[in-house]
Structures are given as C-alpha cells and as structure tokens.
C-alpha positions in Angstrom: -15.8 5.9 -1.7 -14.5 7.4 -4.8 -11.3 10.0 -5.1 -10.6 11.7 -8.7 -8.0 12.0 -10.4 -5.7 15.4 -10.2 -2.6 17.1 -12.2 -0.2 18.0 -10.0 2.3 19.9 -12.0 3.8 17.0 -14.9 2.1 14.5 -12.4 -1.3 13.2 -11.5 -2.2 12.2 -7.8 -5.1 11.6 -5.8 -7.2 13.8 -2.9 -7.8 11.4 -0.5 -11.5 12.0 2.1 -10.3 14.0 5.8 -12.3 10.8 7.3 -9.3 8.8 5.7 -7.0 10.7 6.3 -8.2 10.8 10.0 -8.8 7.4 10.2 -5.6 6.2 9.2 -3.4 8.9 10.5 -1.9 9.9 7.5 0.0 13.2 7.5 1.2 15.3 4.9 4.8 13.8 3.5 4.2 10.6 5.4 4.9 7.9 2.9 2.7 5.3 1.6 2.7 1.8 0.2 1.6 1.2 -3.4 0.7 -2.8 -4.2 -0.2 -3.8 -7.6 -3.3 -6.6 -7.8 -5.3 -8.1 -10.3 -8.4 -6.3 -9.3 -6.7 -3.1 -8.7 -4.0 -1.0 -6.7 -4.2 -0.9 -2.7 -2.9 1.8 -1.3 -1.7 1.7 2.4 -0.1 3.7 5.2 3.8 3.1 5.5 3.6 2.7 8.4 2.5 -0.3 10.4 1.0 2.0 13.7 -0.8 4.2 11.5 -3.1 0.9 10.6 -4.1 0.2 14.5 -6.8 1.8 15.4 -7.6 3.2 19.0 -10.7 1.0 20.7 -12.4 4.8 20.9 -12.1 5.2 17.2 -13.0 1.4 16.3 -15.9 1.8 17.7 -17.0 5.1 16.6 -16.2 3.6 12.9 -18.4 0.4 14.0 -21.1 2.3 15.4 -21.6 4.9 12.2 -22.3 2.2 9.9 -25.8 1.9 9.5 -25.8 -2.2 9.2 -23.7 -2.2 12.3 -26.2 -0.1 14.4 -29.4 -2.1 13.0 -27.5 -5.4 14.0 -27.0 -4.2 17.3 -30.0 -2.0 18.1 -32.2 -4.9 20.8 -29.0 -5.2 22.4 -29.8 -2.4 24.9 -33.5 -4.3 25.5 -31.8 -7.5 27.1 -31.4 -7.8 30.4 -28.8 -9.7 32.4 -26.2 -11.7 30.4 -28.5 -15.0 30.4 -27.2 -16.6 33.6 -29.4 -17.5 36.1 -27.7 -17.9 39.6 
C-alpha cells in the first residue's frame, strides 16, 4: 500500500487509505506513534485498544486476502473432524 506525500500549509503529511483508517480505528485528532528504524519509519495508533482487532473484523481481514481464501478453500469439503468413535 502506498500513501503520497501532501503540503499541508508550511508542513507535509500523509492521507492514509479509509480501509486503514477503519481497520485501526483511527479518528481524526487521535494521536499516533512515530518510530524511527533502519528500514524505515512505523507508524502506529497511540493507542493500545485501537491495535486489537474484533474476531468479526479479523476475520473479514483474513478472509479478503486472496492467499488466505486459496489456503482454506477444501476446508468446507471435509467432513467430520477426523475422529472416528
């Protein structure tokens, strides 16, 4: 995912995707953590709840990505759990 630079007045600053935004429950004004790396700059949510994700929106995320649903897709075609009484 890619986000482009902006000028915001003598600043610059980044639009970040409504999936993100979504995702992570980040609001307008809410703050956000900036860590310096060697490969880069990670940018997080502030705060720790807005990182936890519900099960419902896990697995919508899990079930969108295309690897995930290829990985997955016999699943439906086995019966039983493989215990035989």
């Amino acid at each position: 995912m890619k986000a482009q630079l902006v000028k915001i007045g003598n600043s610059r600053g980044i639009r970040l995707p409504q999936k993100l935004l979504t995702l992570y429950r980040i609001n307008e004004g809410d703050e956000l953590e900036l860590e310096e790396r060697r490969d880069g700059i990670l940018l997080r949510p502030g705060r720790a709840d807005s990182m936890k994700l519900s099960f419902e929106a896990s697995y919508r995320e899990m079930i969108a990505e295309p690897a995930e649903h290829d990985e997955w897709s016999d699943w439906d075609s086995v019966s039983g759990d493989g215990l035989h009484a």
